[in-house]
Structures are given as structure tokens and as C-alpha cells.
C-alpha positions, 0 to 999 in steps of 0.5 A, a space after each residue: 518744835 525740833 528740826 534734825 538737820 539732814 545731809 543727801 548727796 548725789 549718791 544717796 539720791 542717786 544718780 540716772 545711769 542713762 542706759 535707757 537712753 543708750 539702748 533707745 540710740 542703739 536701736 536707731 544705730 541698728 535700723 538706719 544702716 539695715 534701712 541702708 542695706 535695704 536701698 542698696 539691694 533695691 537699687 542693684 537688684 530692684 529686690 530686697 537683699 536677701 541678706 537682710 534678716 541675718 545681716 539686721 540680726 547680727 548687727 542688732 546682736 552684736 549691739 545687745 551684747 555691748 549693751 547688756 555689759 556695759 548696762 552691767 559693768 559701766 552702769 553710769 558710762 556716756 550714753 553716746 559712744 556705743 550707739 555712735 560707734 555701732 552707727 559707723 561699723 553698720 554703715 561700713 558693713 553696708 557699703 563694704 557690701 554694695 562695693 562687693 556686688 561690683 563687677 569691676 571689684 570682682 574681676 581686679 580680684 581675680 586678676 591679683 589672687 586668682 579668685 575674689 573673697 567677699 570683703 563683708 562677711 569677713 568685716 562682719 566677722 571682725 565687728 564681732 572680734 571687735 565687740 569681743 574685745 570691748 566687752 573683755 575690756 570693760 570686764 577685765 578693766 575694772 579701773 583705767 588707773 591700773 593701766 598706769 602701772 604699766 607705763 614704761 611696760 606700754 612704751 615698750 610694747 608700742 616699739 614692739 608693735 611699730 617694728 614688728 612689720 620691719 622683721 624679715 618674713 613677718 612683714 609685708 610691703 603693700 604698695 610701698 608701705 611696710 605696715 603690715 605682718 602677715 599671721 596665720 593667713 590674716 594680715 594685721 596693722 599692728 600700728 593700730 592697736 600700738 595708738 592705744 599702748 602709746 597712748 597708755 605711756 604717755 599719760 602716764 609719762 606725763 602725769 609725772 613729767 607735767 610739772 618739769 616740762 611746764 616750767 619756761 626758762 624765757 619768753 620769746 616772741 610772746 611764746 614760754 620757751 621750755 628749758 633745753 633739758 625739759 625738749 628731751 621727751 618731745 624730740 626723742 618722739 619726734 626721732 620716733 616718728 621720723 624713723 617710724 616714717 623712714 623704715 616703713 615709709 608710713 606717712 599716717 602713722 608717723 602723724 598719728 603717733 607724733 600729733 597724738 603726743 604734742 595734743 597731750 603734752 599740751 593738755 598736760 602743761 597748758 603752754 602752747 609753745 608746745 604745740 608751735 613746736 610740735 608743728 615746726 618739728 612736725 613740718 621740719 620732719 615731713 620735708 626732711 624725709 620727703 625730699 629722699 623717700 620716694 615713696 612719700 615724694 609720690 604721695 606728695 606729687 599725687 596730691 599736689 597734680 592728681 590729674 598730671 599724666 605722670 600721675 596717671 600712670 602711677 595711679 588714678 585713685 586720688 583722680 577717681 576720689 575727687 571726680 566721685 565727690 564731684 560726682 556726688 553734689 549735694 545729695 549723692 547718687 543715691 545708695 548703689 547708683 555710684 561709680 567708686 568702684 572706678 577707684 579700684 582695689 582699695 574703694 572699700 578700705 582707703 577710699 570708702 568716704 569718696 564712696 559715701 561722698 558720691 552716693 550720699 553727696 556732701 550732706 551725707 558726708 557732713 553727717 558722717 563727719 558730724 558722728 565722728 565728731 560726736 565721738 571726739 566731743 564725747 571723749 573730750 567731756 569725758 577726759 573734762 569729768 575724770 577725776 584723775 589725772 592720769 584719766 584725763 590725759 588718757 581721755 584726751 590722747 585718745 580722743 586726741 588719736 581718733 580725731 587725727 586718724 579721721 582728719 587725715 584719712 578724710 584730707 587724704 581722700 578728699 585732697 586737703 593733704 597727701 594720702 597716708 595709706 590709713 582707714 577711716 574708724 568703723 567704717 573702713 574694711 579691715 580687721 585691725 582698724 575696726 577691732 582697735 578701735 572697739 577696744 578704744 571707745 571700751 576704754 573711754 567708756 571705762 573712764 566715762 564710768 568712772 567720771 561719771 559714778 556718783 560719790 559713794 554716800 558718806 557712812 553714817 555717824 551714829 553721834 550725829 544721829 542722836 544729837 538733834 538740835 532742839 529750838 523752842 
């Protein structure tokens, strides 16, 4: 008798890519909000929305392109993350929509500019800018390693894109908040899209520095404190977030940027002296600030008295906020039987959630909230399965920078923390938001694929096919 021994690997087996499965949750990701849409229309018109073919069109094509590219160039990325994103941006379209039948929405409008723009078409129009740049980047970027190449390149274009809204003529100030610039007629939140860069630079920064700031020169109070040298990098960004705070008086992005640094420095070096420090420099940093910036010490009387009448003269919209989730119980109002049009001007970009909070109640809410944990969950398992480093501090920061954007949008609205002046991910009405946000689950799921590609099988060798062990 003979017997050859055989090797397989996962990559000569071969390995399920999961496409299947993600164009089966896209399909699902299209019908719930078109069923939404449909809800909408009957309870405003008592008829089918005539929209309804060409708005399930569009999102149904904008989904099939995404799929087609990543099925073609991610073949072995997260299931999840396209259907779960597409799930949010529709569900936002669809309120954006309902919030634009509002006859009170429609006459601020033509009181501010003169005329009123529906807010959909255009939002529907930069979901597709969006899925453009998810579809460049996952054909551009052929490996998430070569971004690390750019660190210090990264860290220079963030402090370009955080000052652009400083220089004079470019900038525009929004209710106190210098966060924007103005070009071509399109307003843009460079901020948003300076997340992804910082977070590009911090891998990489990290990567090389994760060692050095490891290391703890004593231990205090059951806590390693790191060496006085190795505190450079932290408060210099800590310096950032705090200038950021001060020129632009932009609470969220300074929370953001600062919270998005300490979540990856912790990752990086496993101390968690890190985090303390990062939340006593964080909370040193917000009370500094708030006690000379009017701009933030409103923001912070607001929220602690909402319903005073000193804030009720400055505005009512965090008033309005709490009373359309009250409003809302546990099972909401129904889709476009709500009030959240009282909110104003900005129900449909600042304070879209209170709006699914009254029309869709507390358990619509969860569910909302669950998807963007999914989303967080996913990135998190993806930055556990990359095989570099460098891929699992970009994974982490972030997913690290969507969680936090999410919780203080959500604890804004709902009066767990003081309002920012940020949107929530997908759902929000706004050209930056959704755009950089596409392109961030591009880049997970660039490193999903990566992490999750099989191991090229090994090459054969033809002494070892022609040596067999022979037994009697």
C-alpha cells in the first residue's frame, strides 16, 4: 500500500466571498425605506407618492453599483457594510422628503432666502457623489497599506482642511460656528472629510510611536503613567482640539478629532492611563474654553435649562427636540403624522433623529441606533482580522470616529450632552456628511478585504510531489 501526504489550505479550498449574501441584505436595504416612502405618501396625501418608481430606482441603483465594484474589486470584504450604510442614507432621503412636504419648513425658507429648494433631490444627488467616491476608492486603492506612505502628508492636509473655514471669504459663520466654506454655490464641512485624513496620520504615527509611548516610567494609583516626553503627541493634539474649539467654536469636531486620537492611542499601546488622561485633558479642555467662549457657554446653558425663558428666546429647538421624542412613546406617531417641523430649519440636518424619534418612537429609534452599531461592530472586527498593523489602527480609528460622531449627534438631540452642531452619518441632509462618510465604509471595506482574502495557496514543489512515502 502507498499514501502521499497532501497539504490544502484555505486558499486552495477556497474561501466564501459572501457576495451573495450582501446582494440579498441590499435588496431588503432598498425595500424598507421605499416601503417607507410609500407610509409617508399615504399619510400626507392618502395616495402613492408619485416619486415612488424613480426615487426605489435610484436607490436600487446606486445599491447595484456599489455591488457590482465591490463583488469586482473586494471580492472577500464585510458582508454588512454596504447594505447597512445604504439602509441609513434611503431611510434619510425618505424623511428628508416628508420634512419638505412641511408647510412651516417651506415658509422659514421663503422668509431666510426668498424662495424654498427642496432638500431631497439635492441629498439624493450627493448619495450618489458619495457612492462615486466609494466606488473610486475601492478601485484606486488597491491596498490600505499604501496610504501609509502619506502620514506626515495626512497630517498636513487635515490642518489645511480644519483652517480652511478660518480664511477670510472662504469661510462662512452659521449660527456662530465657523465650520463651513462656501464654493461654487455648495457649501461644504471640510471637517468631515479631515476625520478620515487624521485618521490616516494617526495609524500611521502610531504604528511607529506605539512602542515608545508604551512604555511607563511609574505607577501611580494603579494607573502606568507614561514618560514626560513620551505626553508630547497627545497634548499637542489636545492643543489642536482646543484651538479647533476656540477659532471656530465647533464643540463636535474638537470631540471628534481629540476622541478619535485617544481611542487609537489606547488601542496602540494597551495602557489605559491613556484614556484617563485623554478624558481629564478632554473635560480640562471643554471647561477652559467654556467659561470665555459665548458661543459654547450657550450651548452649555441650553442644555442644562432647555425649557428657561432666557433659552427660549435665543432658541427652542433642543425645547422642541425633547417634547417630539416625548411625543413619539414607544411606537412613534406613525411615518408623516409627526410635529418636528416645529423644530425649524435645521429638522432635517441637526435634528433629523428627533424626527424619527416621534414618528417611529423609541423602538424605531433603537433599531437606528442598533444599524449604526452594526456598522461600528463591523469595523471593530475588521481592524481584529487585519493582518497589519497599520490596518488595524486605521480599522479602529475609524470606526472609532463614527461611534463618536453618532453618540454626540444622538446626545445632543436627545439632551444627554450639549449640542455640537454635527450630523448624524447617512441619515442627515448634507453633501459633506453623507459623501465622507461613503467614502469611509470604502475604506473599511478595502481592509475588510484584505483581512479577509485567503492566503494565496503555497507553489508547488516538484521534489515533494515525486517523493512519496511508501509503507508496506
Amino acid at each position: 500500500m502507498s499514501s502521499t501526504t497532501h497539504t490544502s489550505t484555505i486558499g486552495a479550498i477556497g474561501a466564501p466571498s459572501r457576495r451573495n449574501t450582501e446582494l440579498a441584505l441590499l435588496a431588503f436595504a432598498v425595500v424598507i425605506p421605499l416601503f417607507a416612502y410609500i407610509n409617508v405618501g399615504l399619510a400626507l396625501d392618502g395616495k402613492l407618492p408619485s416619486g415612488m418608481l424613480g426615487y426605489g430606482l435610484g436607490l436600487g441603483l446606486l445599491a447595484a453599483v456599489g455591488h457590482i465594484v465591490v463583488r469586482r474589486f473586494a471580492a472577500y470584504a464585510d458582508p454588512l457594510l454596504l447594505p447597512l450604510g445604504t439602509l441609513l442614507n434611503g431611510l434619510g432621503l425618505v424623511v428628508i422628503w416628508r420634512l419638505d412636504q412641511s408647510e412651516k419648513l417651506q415658509r422659514l425658507a421663503k422668509l431666510a432666502t426668498g424662495t424654498f429648494n427642496p432638500s431631497a433631490p439635492k441629498q439624493l444627488m450627493f448619495s450618489a457623489i458619495g457612492i462615486a467616491l466609494f466606488v473610486g476608492v475601492l478601485m484606486l486603492l488597491k491596498d490600505h497599506r499604501v496610504l501609509q506612505r502619506y502620514t506626515y502628508i495626512s497630517m498636513v492636509a487635515a490642518l489645511f482642511l480644519l483652517l480652511l473655514p478660518l480664511v477670510p471669504g472662504l469661510g462662512r459663520n452659521v449660527f456662530g460656528a465657523k465650520i463651513w466654506i462656501s464654493v461654487a454655490g455648495f457649501s461644504i464641512q471640510p471637517g468631515e472629510f479631515a476625520k478620515i485624513v487624521i485618521a490616516i496620520f494617526f495609524a500611521g504615527y502610531l504604528m511607529v510611536k506605539r512602542d515608545a509611548l508604551a512604555l511607563a516610567s511609574r505607577r501611580f494609583m494603579g494607573l502606568y503613567l507614561p514618560r514626560g516626553r513620551d505626553l508630547g503627541p497627545i497634548v499637542v493634539v489636545w492643543a489642536m482640539s482646543i484651538l479647533i474649539l476656540v477659532f471656530e467654536t465647533d464643540l463636535g469636531t474638537s470631540l471628534l478629532f481629540f476622541g478619535m486620537f485617544v481611542v487609537m492611542l489606547y488601542v496602540a499601546t494597551e495602557r489605559t492611563s491613556w484614556i484617563v488622561f485623554g478624558l481629564l485633558m478632554s473635560a480640562v479642555g471643554a471647561v477652559g474654553v467654556a467659561t470665555f467662549e459665548p458661543h459654547v457657554q450657550q450651548r452649555v446653558d441650553a442644555w442644562l435649562n432647555p425649557f428657561a425663558p432666557e433659552t427660549l428666546a435665543q432658541t427652542d429647538q433642543i425645547a422642541q427636540s425633547l417634547m417630539a421624542f416625548g411625543s413619539g412613546g414607544v411606537l412613534g406617531t406613525g411615518l408623516g403624522q409627526g410635529n418636528s417641523d416645529l423644530i425649524g430649519f435645521a429638522a432635517n440636518s441637526d435634528f433629523i433623529l428627533a424626527t424619527f424619534g416621534e414618528e417611529l418612537g423609541l423602538a424605531g429609534v433603537m433599531a437606528i441606533l442598533l444599524v449604526y452599531g452594526l456598522i461600528v461592530e463591523r469595523g471593530v472586527r475588521t481592524a481584529l482580522a487585519a493582518r497589519d498593523p497599520f490596518g488595524k489602527l486605521l480599522a479602529i480609528g475609524l470606526s472609532g470616529a463614527f461611534a463618536i460622531q453618532v453618540f454626540v449627534v444622538s446626545g445632543g438631540v436627545m439632551g444627554l450632552i450639549p449640542l455640537t452642531g454635527m450630523t448624524m452619518p447617512f441619515l442627515a441632509n448634507g453633501g459633506s456628511s453623507v459623501i465622507a462618510n461613503w467614502a469611509l465604509i470604502g475604506i473599511l471595506i478595502r481592509i475588510s478585504d484584505t483581512a479577509r482574502r485567503p492566503a494565496p495557496s503555497p507553489a508547488p514543489n516538484p521534489d515533494a510531489e515525486m517523493t512519496q512515502v511508501v509503507r508496506p
